[in-house]
C-alpha positions as CSV (number, residue, x, y, z in Angstrom):
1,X,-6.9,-7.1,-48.1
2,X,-8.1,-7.3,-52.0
3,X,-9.1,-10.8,-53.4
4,X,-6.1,-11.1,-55.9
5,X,-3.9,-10.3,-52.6
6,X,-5.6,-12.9,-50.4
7,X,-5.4,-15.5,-53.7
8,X,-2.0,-14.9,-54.0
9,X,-1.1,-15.2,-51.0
10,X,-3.4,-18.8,-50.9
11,X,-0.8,-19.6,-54.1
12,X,2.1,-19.2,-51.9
13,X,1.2,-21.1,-49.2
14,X,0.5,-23.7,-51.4
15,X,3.7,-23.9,-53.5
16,X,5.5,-23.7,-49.9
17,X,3.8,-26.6,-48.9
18,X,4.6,-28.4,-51.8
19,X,8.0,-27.6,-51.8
20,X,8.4,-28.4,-48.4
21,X,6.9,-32.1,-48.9
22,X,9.1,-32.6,-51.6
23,X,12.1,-31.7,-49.5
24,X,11.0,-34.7,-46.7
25,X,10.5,-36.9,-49.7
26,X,14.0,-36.4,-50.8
27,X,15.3,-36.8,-47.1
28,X,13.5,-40.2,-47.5
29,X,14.4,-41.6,-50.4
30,X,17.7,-40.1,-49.9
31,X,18.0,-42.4,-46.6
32,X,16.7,-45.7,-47.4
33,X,19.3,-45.1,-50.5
34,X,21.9,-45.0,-48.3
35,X,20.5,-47.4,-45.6
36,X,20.1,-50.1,-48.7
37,X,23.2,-49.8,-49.7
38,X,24.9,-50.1,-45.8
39,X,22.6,-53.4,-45.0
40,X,23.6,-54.6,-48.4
41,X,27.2,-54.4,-48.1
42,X,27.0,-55.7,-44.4
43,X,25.6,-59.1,-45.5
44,X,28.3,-59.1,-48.0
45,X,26.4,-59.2,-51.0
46,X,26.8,-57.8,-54.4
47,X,23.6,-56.0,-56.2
48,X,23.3,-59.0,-58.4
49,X,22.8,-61.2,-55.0
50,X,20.2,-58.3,-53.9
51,X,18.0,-58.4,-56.8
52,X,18.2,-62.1,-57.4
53,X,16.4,-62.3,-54.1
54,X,14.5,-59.6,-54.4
55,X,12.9,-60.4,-57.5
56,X,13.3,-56.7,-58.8
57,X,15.9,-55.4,-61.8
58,X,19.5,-54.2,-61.5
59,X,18.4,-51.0,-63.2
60,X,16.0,-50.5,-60.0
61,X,18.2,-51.8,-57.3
62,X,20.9,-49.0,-58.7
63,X,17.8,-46.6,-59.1
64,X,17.3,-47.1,-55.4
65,X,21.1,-47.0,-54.2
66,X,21.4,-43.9,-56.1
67,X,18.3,-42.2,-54.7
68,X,17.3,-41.3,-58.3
69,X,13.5,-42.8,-57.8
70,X,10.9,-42.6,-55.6
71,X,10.3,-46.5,-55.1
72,X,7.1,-48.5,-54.7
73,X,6.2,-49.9,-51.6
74,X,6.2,-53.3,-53.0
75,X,10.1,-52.7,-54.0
76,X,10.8,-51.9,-50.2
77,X,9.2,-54.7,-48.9
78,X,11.3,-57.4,-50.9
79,X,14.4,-55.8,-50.6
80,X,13.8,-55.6,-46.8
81,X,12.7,-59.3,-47.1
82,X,15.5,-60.0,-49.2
83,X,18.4,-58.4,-46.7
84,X,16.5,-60.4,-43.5
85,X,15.3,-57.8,-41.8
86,X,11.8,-56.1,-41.3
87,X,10.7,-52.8,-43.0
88,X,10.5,-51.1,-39.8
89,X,14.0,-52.1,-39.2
90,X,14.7,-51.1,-42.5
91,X,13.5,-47.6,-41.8
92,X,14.9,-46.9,-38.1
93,X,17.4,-44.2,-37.7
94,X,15.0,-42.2,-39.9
C-alpha cells in the first residue's frame, strides 16, 4: 500500500471517528433536553420557576430544552439541583 493510500485511509478513520462522537454527543444533549424538560413539567414548574432557581438565563434554559447547545457542566448541576434531584438521577435512562 502507497503512503498517500495508507494517509488517506488514516484521514478517514479519523473523520469517522469524529463523526461518530458527534453523533453520541447529539444522543446526549438530545436526552437531557428532553429529560429536563419531563422533570420540569413533573414538579409543575414553568421555565421562569426553573431558572430563577437555577440561577441561569431563560435564553439557556430554552437553549437546553431545545437541545440547540451543548451545555456546561456547571449549567447541569444547578438545574439538577434546582429540580431536587441528583445529576446521576438526572442522567439515568441514558
Amino acid at each position: 500500500m502507497s503512503f498517500l493510500s495508507k494517509l488517506f485511509l488514516s484521514y478517514l478513520s479519523n473523520v469517522s471517528n469524529k463523526r461518530s462522537k458527534y453523533v453520541n454527543d447529539m444522543k446526549v444533549i438530545d436526552f437531557l433536553s428532553k429529560r429536563i424538560r419531563e422533570l420540569r413539567k413533573e414538579k409543575n414548574l414553568t421555565q421562569e420557576d426553573l431558572v430563577d432557581k437555577a440561577e441561569i438565563g431563560i435564553a439557556q434554559l430554552k437553549r437546553i430544552e431545545n437541545g440547540t447547545v451543548n451545555t456546561s457542566v456547571s449549567s447541569v448541576y444547578r438545574i439538577a439541583t434546582a429540580l431536587n434531584i441528583t445529576v446521576t438521577e438526572l442522567f439515568e435512562g441514558i
